[in-house]
N, C-alpha and C positions, 0 to 999 in steps of 0.2 A: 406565845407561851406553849408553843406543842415539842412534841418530844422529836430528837436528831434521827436523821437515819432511819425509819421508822416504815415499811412495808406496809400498806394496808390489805390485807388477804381474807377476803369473802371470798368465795368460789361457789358459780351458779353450774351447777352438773346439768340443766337442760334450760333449754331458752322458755319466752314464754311464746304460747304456739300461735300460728296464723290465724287469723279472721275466718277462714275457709277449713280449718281441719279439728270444725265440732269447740267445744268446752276449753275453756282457755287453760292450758298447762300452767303449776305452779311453781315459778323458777325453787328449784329442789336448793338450797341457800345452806353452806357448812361454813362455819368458824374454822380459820384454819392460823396458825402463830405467822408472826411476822420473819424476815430475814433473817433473824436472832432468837428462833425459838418463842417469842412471845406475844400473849393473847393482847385484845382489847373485853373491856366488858362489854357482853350483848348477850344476845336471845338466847345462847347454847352456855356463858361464860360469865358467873357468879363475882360479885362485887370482893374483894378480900375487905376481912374486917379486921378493925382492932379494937383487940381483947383488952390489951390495957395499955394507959397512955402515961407518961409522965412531962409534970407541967412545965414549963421553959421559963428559966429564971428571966426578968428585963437585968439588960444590965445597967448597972449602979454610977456608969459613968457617963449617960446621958440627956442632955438637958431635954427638962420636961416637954417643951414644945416638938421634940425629934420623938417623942416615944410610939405617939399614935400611927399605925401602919401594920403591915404586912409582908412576910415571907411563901412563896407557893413554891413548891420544890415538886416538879414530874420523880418518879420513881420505879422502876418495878419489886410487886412482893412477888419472892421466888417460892417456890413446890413447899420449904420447909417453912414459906412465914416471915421470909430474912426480907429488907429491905435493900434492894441492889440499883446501880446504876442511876444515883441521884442526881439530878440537877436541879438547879434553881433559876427556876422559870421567873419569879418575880423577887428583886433583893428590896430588903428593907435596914440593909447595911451589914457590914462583913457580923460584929459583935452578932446583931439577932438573927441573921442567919445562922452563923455560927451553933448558937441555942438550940436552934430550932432544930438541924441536922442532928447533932446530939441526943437530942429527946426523941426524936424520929427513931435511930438507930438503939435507943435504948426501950420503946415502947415494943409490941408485940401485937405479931398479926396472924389472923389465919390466913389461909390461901384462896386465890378463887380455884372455884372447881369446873371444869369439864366432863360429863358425863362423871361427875361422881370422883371425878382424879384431882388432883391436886394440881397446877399447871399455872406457872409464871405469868401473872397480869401486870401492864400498864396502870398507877393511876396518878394521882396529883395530890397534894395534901399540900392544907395552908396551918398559919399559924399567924392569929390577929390578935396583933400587939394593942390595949385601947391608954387612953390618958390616967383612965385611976386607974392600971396595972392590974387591972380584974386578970384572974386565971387565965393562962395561954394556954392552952395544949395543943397538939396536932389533932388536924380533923380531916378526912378521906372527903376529896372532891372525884368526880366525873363529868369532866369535863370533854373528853370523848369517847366514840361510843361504835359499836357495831349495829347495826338496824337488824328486823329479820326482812325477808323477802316479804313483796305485796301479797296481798290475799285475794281472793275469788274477786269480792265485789271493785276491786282498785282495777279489776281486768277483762271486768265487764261493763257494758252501758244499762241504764234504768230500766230495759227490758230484757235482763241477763243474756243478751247477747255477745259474744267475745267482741270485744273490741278490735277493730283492724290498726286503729294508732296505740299506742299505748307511749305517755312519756317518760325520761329520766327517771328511774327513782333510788334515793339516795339510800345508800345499804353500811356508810361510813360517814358519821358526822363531828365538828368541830363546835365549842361552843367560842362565839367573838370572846375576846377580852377586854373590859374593862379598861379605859384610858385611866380614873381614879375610883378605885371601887371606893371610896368614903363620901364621893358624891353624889346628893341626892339631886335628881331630875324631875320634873312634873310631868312625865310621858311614860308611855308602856315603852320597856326596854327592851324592843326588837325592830329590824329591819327587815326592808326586802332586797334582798341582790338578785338581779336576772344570771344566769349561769349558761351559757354554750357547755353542751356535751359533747364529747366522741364517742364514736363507736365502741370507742375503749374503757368506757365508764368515766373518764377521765375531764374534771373540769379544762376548755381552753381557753374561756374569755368571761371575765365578770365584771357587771356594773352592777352602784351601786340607783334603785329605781324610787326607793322611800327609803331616805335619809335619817338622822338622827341629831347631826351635827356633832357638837361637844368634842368633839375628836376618835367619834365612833365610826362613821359611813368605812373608813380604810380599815379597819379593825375586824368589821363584817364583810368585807370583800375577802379579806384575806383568809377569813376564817372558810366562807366558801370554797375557796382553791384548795384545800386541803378536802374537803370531801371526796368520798368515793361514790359512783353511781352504778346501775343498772341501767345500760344505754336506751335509749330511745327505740321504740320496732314502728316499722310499715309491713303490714302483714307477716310479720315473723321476721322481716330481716330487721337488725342492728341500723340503725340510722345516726345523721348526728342530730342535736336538736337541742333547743332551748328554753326553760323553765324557771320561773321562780320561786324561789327558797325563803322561807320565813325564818331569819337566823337570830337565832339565843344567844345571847349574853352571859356568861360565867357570871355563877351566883356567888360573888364572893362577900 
């Protein structure tokens, strides 16, 4: 369900410092747009809202057993609020998607803001069709996310001494998806994948280590590979290294 082509751009202007040189540096962590000019939501980069929404007809020529479902369409809202560059992450058939694009492009949004500016965000909006044809409208998900950089105490040990390891930590996240979001399960909806890091932040090998089953374990692997990280240090240098991730499930 994640969006094409897609840069992830945190940018750490100092590392975190050595075991040996005093008080641990706090990686200095800026928002910066993707390949395409454009943000994700995080620490620096404000959610867009909509002001106002309008409802999505069902349409009138489909048998009642087909109605119950869902459309999730990735999007960006641009500087003026306009909705661009849609796709449809999740079809719930050409008709209701159809609708749902429709009402999207005719609802109305503010922008996220960036120090205060106006600035083209990333987000995902669903649209849940139910059996007694209760109201549809578009609803704004976040689904992924920017992190901000660790803090003092993530860079220190119990007796505030800087720590000489410090591991991965993720500064770009994904939420799994859903195999049937209308399925209810009798278990907390997360997994654990173990992740190899590079030195480049960059996930290289994931398993999954506490499962789910139901056709989720490959849903949360994948979703880890798209994370971005903050590499691993040994006294300051960049290492590779391996950690696990407690991964979320889109709330749909």
């Amino acid at each position: 369900m994640r969006h094409i082509n897609c840069a992830f751009a945190l940018l750490a202007a100092t590392g975190i410092a050595s075991a040996h040189d005093g008080p641990p540096s706090i990686p200095q962590m800026h928002q910066t747009a993707d390949q395409d000019g454009i943000y994700y939501v995080g620490p620096e980069i404000s959610i867009p809202k909509m002001v106002s929404t309008v409802s999505v007809p069902y349409p009138y020529n489909v048998a009642a057993k087909d109605i119950q479902g869902m459309t999730v369409m990735a999007m960006v809202i641009d500087a003026k609020g306009v909705p661009q560059h849609i796709q449809v992450l999740r079809s719930h058939g050409a008709e209701f998607d159809r609708a749902s694009l429709a009402a999207v492009q005719a609802s109305k949004f503010e922008p996220g803001l960036f120090a205060g500016k106006p600035v083209p965000v990333w987000i995902d909006v669903r649209v849940v069709f139910t059996a007694n044809r209760r109201s549809a409208v578009p609803q704004i998900l976040i689904t992924e996310r920017d992190l901000p950089a660790p803090n003092a105490e993530q860079l220190e040990d119990k007796h505030h001494k800087p720590l000489s390891y410090t591991p991965p930590f993720p500064i770009h996240t994904v939420d799994a998806d859903f195999t049937d979001p209308y399925a209810k399960h009798p278990f907390v909806e997360v997994a654990i994948v173990s992740v190899e890091v590079g030195v480049d932040g960059l996930p290289k090998d994931a398993y999954v280590r506490r499962g789910l089953g139901f056709g989720l374990d490959e849903k949360a692997k994948a979703a880890v590979m798209h994370y971005r990280f903050l590499p691993a240090t040994n006294k300051g240098t960049p290492i590779e290294a391996r950690r696990d991730i407690l991964v979320d499930f889109a709330k749909f």
